[in-house]
Backbone as a printed PyTorch tensor [residue, N CA C, xyz], in Angstrom:
tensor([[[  2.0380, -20.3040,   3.0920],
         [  2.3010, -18.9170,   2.7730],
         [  2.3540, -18.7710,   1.2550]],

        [[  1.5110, -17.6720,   0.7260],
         [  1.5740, -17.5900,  -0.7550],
         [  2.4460, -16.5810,  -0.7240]],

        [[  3.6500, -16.9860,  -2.3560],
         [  4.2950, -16.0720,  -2.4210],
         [  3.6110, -14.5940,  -3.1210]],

        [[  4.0430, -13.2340,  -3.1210],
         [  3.7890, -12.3660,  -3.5510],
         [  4.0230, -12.1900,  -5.2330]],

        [[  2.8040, -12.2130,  -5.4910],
         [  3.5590, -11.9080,  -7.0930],
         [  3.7650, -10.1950,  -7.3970]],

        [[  5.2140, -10.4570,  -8.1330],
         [  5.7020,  -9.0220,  -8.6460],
         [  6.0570,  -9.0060, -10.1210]],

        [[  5.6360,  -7.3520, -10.3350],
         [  5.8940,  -7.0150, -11.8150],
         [  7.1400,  -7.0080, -12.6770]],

        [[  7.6260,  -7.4850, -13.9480],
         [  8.9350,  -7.6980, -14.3690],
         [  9.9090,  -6.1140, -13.7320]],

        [[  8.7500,  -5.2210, -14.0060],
         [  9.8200,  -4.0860, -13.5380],
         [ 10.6800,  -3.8510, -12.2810]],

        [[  9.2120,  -5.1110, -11.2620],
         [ 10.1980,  -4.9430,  -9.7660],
         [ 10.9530,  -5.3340,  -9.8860]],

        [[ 10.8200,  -6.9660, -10.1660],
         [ 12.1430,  -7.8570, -10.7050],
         [ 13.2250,  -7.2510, -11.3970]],

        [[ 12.9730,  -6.4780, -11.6700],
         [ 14.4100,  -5.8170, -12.6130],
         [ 15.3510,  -4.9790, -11.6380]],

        [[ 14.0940,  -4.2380, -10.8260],
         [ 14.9820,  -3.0110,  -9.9250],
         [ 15.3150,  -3.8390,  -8.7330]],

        [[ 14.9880,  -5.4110,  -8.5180],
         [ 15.4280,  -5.8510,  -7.5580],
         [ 16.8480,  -6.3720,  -7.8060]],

        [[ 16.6740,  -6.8950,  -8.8240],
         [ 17.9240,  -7.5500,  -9.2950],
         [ 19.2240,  -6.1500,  -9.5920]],

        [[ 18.8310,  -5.3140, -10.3990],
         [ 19.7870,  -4.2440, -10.3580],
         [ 20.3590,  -3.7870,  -8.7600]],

        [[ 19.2130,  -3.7980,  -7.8940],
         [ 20.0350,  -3.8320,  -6.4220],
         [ 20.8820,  -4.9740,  -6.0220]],

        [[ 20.7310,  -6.1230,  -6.3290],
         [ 21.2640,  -7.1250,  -5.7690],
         [ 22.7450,  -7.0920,  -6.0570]],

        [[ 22.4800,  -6.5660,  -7.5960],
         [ 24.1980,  -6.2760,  -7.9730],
         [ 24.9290,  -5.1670,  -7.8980]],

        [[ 24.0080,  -4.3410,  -7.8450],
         [ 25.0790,  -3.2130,  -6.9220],
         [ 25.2250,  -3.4060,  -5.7650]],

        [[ 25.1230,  -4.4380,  -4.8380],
         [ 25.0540,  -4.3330,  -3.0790],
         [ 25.7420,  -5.6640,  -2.9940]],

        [[ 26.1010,  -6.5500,  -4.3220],
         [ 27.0250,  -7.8020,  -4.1520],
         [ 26.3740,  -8.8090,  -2.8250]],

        [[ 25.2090,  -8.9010,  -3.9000],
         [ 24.6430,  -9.7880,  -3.0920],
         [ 23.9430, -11.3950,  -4.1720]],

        [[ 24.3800, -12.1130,  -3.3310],
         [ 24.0360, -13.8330,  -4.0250],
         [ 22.5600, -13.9330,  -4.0060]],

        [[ 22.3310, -14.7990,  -5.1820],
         [ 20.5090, -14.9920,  -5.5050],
         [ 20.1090, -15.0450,  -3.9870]],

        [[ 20.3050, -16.4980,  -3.2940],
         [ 19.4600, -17.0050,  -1.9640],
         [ 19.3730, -15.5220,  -1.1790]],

        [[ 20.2540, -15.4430,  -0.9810],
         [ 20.1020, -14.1400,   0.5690],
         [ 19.1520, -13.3530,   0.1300]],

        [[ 19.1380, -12.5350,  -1.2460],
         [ 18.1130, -12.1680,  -1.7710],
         [ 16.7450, -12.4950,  -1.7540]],

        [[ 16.7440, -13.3980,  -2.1050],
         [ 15.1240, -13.8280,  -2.1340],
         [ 14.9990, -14.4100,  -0.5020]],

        [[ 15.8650, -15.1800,  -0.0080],
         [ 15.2950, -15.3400,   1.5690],
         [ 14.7940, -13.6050,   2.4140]],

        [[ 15.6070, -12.8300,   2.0960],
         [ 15.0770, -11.8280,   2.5660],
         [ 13.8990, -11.0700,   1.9980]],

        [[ 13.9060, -11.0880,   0.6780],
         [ 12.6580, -10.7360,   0.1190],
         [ 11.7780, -11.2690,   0.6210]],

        [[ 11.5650, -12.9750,   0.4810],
         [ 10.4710, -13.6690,   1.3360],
         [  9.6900, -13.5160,   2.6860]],

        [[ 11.2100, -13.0880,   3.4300],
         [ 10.8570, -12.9350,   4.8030],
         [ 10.0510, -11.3140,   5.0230]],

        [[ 10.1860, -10.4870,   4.4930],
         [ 10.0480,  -9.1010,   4.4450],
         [  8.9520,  -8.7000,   3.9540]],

        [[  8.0110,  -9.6930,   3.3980],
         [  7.0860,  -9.2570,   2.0250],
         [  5.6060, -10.7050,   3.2010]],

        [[  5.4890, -11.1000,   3.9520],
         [  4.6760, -12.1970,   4.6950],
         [  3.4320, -11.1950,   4.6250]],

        [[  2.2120, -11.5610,   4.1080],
         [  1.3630, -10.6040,   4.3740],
         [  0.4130, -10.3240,   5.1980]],

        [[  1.1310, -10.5030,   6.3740],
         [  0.0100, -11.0850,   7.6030],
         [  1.1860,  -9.3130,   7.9510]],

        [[  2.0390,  -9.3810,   7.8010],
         [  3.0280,  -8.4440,   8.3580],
         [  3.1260,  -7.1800,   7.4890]],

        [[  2.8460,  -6.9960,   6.2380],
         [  2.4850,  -5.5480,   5.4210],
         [  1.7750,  -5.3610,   5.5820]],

        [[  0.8410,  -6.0490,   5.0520],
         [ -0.9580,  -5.7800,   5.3620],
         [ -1.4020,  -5.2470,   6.6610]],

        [[ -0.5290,  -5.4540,   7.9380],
         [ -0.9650,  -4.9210,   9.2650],
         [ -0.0380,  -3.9990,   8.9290]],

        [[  0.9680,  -3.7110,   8.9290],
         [  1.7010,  -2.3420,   8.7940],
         [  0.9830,  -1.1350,   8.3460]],

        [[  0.4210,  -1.5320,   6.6120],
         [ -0.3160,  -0.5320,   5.8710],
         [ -1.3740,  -0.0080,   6.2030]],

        [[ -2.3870,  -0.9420,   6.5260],
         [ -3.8590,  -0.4760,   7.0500],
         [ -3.9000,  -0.5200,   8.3680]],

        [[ -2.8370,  -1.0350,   9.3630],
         [ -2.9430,   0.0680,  10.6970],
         [ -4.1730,  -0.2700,  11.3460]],

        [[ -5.0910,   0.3260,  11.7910],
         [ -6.1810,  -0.2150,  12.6520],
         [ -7.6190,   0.4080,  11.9730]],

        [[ -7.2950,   0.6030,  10.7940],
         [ -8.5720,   0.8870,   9.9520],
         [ -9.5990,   0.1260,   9.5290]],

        [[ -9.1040,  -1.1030,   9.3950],
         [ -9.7610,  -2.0870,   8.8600],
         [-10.4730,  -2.4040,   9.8880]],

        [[-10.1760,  -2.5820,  11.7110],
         [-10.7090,  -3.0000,  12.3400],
         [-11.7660,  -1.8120,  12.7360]],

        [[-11.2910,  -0.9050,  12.9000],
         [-12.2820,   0.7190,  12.7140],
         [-13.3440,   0.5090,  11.9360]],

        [[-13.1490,   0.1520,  10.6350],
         [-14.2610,  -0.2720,   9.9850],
         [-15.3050,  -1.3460,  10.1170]],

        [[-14.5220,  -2.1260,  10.5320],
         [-15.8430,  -3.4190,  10.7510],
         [-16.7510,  -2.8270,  12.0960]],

        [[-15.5550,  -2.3640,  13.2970],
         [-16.2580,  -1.8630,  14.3970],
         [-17.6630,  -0.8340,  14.3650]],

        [[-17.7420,  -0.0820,  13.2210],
         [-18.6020,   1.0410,  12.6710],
         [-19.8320,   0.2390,  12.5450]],

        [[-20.1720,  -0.8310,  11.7680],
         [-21.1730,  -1.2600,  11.4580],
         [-21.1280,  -0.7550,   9.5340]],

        [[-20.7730,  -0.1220,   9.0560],
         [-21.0030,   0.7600,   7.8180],
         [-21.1830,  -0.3530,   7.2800]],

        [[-21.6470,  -0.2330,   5.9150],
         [-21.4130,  -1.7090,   4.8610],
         [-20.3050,  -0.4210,   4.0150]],

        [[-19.5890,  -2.0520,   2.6980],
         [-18.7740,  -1.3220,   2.0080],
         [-19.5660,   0.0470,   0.8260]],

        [[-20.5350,   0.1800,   0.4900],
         [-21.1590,   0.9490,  -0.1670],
         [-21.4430,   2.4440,   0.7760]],

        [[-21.6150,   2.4790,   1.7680],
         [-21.4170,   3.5210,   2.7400],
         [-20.5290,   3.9680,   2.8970]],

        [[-19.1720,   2.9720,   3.1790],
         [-17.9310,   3.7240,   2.9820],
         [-17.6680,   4.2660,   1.7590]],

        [[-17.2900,   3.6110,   0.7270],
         [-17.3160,   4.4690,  -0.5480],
         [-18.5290,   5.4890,  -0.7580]],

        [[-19.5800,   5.5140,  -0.8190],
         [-19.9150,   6.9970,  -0.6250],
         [-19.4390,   8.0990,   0.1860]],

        [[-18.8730,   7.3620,   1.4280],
         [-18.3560,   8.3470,   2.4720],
         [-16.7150,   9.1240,   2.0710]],

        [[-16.0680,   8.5100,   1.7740],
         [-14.6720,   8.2900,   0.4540],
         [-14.7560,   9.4180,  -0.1620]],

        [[-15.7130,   9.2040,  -1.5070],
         [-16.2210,   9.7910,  -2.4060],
         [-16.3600,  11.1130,  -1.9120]],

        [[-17.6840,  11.1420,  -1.1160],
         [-17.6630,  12.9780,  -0.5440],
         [-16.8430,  13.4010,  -0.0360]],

        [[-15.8670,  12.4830,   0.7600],
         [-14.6760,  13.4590,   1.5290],
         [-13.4430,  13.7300,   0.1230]],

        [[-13.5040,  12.9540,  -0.9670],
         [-12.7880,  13.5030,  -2.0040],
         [-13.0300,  14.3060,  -2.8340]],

        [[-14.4230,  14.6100,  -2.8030],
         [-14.8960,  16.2390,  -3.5180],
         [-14.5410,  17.4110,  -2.5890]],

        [[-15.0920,  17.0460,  -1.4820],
         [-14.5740,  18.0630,  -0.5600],
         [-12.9060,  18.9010,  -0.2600]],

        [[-12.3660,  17.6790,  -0.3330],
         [-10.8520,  18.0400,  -0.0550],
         [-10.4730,  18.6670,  -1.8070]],

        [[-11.2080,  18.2310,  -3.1190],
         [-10.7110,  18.7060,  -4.2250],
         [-11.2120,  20.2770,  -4.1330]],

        [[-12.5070,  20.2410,  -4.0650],
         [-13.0810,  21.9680,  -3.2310],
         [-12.5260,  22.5000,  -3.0000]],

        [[-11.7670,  22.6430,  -1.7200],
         [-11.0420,  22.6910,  -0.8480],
         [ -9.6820,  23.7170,  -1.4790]],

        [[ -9.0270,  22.2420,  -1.9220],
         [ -7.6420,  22.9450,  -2.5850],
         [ -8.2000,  23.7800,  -4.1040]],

        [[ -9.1530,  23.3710,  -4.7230],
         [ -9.2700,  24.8170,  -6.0030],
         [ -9.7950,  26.1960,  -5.6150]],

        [[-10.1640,  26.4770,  -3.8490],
         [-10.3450,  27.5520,  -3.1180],
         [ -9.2030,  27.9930,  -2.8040]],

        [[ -8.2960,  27.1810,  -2.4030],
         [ -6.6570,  27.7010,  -2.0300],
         [ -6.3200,  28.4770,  -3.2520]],

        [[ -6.3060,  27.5540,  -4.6780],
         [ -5.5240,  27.9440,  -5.8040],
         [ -6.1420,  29.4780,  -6.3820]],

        [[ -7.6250,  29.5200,  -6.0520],
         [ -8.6620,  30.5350,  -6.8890],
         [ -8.0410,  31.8700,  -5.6800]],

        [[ -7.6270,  31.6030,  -4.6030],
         [ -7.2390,  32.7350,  -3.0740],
         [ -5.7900,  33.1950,  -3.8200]],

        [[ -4.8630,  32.5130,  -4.6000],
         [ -3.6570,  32.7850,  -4.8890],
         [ -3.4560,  33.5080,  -5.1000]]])
């Protein structure tokens, strides 16, 4: 298991929690460790998209074009809302 690398800033706001919640280094980081496995975020976050995607056939250049137009569209979209105001 590779650990996760984090930015000094997390490290900072982690540690500022640890001491407001009176909590000892180990428990800390054992729970960080345990909580952060990325077999277990990584399925949380992307959900069944990833497998959606391979299932499609698309290559990655199809999707990002596909991305792309649905993000002009939706920007469209809302400067029609704002221009209706």
């Amino acid at each position: 298991m590779s650990i996760p690398s984090l930015s000094p800033h997390v490290w900072k706001r982690l540690e500022e929690r640890r001491k407001r919640r009176h909590i000892a280094h180990r428990p800390m980081r054992k729970n960080l460790l345990e909580t952060t496995r990325p077999d277990d975020w990584l399925s949380k976050i992307r959900g069944n998209a990833y497998k959606r995607f391979l299932e499609s056939g698309m290559t990655d250049d199809e999707l990002g074009e596909e991305l792309e137009r649905a993000k002009h569209e939706m920007r469209a979209e809302r400067r029609g809302r704002s221009d209706a105001e």
